[in-house]
C-alpha positions as CSV (number, residue, x, y, z in Angstrom):
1,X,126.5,141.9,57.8
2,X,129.7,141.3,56.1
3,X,128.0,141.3,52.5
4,X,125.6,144.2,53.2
5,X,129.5,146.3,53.8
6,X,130.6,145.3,50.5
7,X,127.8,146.2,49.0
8,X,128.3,149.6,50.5
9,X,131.6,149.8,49.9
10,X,131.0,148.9,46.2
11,X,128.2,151.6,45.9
12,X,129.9,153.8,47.6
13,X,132.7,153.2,44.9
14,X,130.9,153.1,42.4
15,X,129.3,156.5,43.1
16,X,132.9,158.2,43.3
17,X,133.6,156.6,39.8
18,X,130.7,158.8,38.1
19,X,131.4,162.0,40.4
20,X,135.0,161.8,39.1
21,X,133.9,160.7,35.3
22,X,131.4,163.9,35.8
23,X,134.2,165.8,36.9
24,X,136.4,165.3,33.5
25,X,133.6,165.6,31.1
26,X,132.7,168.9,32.6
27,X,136.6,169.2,31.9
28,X,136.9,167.3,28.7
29,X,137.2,170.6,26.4
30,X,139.7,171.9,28.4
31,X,141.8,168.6,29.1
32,X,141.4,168.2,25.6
33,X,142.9,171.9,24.6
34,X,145.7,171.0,27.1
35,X,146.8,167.4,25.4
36,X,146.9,169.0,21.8
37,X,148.8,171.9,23.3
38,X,151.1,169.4,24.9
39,X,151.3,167.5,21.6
40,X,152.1,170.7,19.4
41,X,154.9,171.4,22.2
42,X,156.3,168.5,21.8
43,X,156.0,168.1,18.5
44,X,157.7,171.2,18.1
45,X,160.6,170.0,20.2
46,X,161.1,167.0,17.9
47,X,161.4,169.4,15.1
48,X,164.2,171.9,16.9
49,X,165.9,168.1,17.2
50,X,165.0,167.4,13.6
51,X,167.1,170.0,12.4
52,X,169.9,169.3,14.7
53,X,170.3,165.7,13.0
54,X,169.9,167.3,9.5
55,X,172.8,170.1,10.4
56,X,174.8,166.6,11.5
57,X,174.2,165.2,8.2
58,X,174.8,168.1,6.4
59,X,178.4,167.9,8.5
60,X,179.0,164.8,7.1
61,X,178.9,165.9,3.9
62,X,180.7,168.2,3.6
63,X,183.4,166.6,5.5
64,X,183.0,163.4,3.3
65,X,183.4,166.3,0.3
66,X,186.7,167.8,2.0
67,X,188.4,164.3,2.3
68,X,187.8,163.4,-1.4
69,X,188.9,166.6,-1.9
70,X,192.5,165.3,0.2
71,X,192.7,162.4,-1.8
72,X,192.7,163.3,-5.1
73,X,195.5,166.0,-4.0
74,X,197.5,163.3,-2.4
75,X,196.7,161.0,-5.0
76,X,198.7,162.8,-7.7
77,X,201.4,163.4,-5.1
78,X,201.7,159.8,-5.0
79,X,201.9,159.6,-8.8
80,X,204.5,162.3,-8.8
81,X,206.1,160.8,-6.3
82,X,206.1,157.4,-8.1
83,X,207.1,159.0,-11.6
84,X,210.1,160.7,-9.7
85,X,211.2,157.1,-8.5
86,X,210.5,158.8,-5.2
87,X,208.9,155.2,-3.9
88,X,209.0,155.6,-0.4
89,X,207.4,159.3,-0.6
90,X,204.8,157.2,-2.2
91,X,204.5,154.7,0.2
92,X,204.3,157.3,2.7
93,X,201.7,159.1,0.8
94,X,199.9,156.0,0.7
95,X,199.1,155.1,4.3
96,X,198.4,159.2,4.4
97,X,195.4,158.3,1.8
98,X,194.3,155.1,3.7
99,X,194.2,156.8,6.9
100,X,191.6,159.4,4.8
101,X,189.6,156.6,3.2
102,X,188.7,155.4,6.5
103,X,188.1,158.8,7.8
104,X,185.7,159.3,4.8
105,X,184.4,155.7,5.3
106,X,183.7,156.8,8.8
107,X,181.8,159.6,8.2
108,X,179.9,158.3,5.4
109,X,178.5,155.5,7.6
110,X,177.4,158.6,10.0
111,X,175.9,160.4,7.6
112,X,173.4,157.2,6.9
113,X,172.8,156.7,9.9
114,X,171.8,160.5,10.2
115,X,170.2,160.5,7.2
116,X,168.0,157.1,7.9
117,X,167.6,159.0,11.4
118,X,165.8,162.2,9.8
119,X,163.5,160.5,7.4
120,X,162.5,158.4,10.3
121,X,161.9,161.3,12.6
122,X,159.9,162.8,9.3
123,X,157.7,160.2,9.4
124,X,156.6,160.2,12.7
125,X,156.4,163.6,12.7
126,X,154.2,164.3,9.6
127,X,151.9,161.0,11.1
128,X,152.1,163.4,14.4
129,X,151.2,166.4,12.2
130,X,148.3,164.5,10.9
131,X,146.8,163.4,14.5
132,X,147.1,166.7,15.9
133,X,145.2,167.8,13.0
134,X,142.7,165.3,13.9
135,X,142.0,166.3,17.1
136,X,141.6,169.7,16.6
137,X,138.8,169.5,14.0
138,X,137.3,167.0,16.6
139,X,137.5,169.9,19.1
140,X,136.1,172.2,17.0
141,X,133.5,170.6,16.4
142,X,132.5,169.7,19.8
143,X,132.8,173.2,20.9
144,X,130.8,173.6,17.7
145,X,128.7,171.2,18.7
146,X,128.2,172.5,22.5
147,X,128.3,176.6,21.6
148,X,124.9,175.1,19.3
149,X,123.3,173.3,22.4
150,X,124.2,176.1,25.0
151,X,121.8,178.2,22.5
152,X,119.7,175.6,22.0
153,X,118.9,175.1,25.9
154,X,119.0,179.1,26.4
155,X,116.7,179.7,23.2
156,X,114.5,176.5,24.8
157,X,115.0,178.3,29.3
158,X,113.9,182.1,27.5
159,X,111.2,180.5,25.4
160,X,109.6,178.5,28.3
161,X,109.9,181.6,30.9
162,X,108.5,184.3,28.1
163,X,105.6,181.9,27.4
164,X,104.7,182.2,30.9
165,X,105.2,185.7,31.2
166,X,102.8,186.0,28.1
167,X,100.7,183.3,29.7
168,X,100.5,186.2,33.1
169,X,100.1,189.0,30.4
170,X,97.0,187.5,28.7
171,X,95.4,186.5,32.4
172,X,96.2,190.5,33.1
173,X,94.5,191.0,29.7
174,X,91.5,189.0,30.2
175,X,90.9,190.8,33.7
176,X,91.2,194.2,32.4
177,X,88.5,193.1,29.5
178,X,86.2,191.5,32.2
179,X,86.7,195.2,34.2
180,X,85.6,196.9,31.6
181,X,82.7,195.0,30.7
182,X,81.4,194.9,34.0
183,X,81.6,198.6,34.3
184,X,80.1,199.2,30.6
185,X,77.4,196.9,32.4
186,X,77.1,198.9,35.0
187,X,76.4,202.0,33.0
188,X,74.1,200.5,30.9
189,X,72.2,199.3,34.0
190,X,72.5,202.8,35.2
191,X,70.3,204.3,32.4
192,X,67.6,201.9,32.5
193,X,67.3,202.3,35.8
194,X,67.1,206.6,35.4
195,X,64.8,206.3,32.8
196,X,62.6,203.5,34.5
197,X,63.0,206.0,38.1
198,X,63.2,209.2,36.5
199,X,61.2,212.1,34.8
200,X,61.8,211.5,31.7
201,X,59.6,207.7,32.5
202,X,56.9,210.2,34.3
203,X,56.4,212.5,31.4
204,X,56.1,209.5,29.0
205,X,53.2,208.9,31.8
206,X,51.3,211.8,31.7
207,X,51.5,211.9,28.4
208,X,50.0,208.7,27.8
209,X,47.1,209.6,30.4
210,X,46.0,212.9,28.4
211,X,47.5,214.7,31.0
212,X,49.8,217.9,30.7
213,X,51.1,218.8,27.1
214,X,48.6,217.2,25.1
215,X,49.6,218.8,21.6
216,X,49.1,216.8,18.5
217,X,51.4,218.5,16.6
218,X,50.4,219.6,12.8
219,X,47.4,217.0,12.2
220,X,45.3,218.8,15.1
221,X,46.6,222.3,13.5
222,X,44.8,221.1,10.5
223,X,41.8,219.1,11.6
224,X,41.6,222.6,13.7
225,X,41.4,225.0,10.7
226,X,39.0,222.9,8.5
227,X,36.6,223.3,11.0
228,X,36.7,226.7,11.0
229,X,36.4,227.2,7.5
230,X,33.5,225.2,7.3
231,X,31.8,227.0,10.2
232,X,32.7,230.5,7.7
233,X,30.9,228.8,4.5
């Protein structure tokens, strides 16, 4: 008893399996649309973030551009300074440029970390690009592929339901046909029947039997008048 309910229980399992894989592939289209959607959302987020690291970059260098732009100036302050026999203005110039060399050095170690960061996030977003590109021919071809067959099976249902209807029209044909023979039958029958019953069939009888109009038409006329011109000679 105990192995028949697993068996049942697997069935049983097994049945909800394909009513819930029949449930997403009447879905698939759809859950498809939704999961490229998704992906063109998101990759349109990582873009909007894109350009936030590459405004960062761009930061750095300008601020990498503005500090070089210090040094130089305090630079030749310190060589003034220095030419003047101004030493310690020098020397304080001096920890004023190494305090900017660091700041630069700073920022230029952002700025490749920003810049390794973007053509990274390039990558995976033209690879992204790509896919999504991939899956929507893929849809468009199965809604291709399934607009083709939704004809196909309605060409196919109206093709099978007008042969029958032309199927019912020729049976309504053929009956109309057999009607009309039978009553071009029936008329036929009719006259033979009159002329077998009526008086033209009667005359035809007399007529035959020397009896009523007996005329001969012209070769009695004839055979008439040569007798009587022989009885004149």
């Amino acid at each position: 008893m105990t192995g028949l309910f697993k068996k049942l229980i697997t069935a049983f399992r097994g049945g909800a399996r394909e009513v819930g894989e029949a449930v997403v592939d009447m879905n698939a289209i759809r859950i498809y649309e939704q999961e490229i959607a998704d992906a063109r959302n998101n990759l349109a987020r990582a873009k909007q973030d894109l350009t936030g690291v590459i405004a960062k970059e761009m930061q750095a260098e300008r601020d990498i551009k503005r500090i070089n732009t210090e040094l130089e100036r305090y630079e030749q302050h310190a060589i003034d300074a220095l030419n003047k026999g101004r030493e310690d203005l020098a020397e304080e110039v001096a920890v004023k440029i190494a305090e900017l060399e660091a700041e630069r050095g700073n920022h230029e170690a952002a700025k490749k970390q920003f810049h390794a960061h973007v053509e990274r996030l390039k990558d995976i977003m033209k690879q992204t690009e790509a896919t999504i590109r991939q899956h929507e021919r893929e849809l468009a071809m199965v809604r291709t592929t399934e607009s083709v067959q939704k004809a196909t099976r309605s060409i196919t249902d109206n093709y099978g339901a007008g042969a029958t209807r032309l199927l019912d029209a020729k049976s309504s044909l053929e009956r109309i046909k057999k009607r009309q023979m039978d009553f071009s039958d029936r008329m036929a029958a009719a006259d033979a029947l009159d002329k077998e019953s009526g008086s033209g069939s009667l005359d035809d009888k007399l007529k035959s039997a020397g009896i009523g109009d007996t005329s001969g038409g012209s070769s009695e006329v004839m055979a008439r008048l040569k007798k009587r011109a022989g009885g004149q000679g």
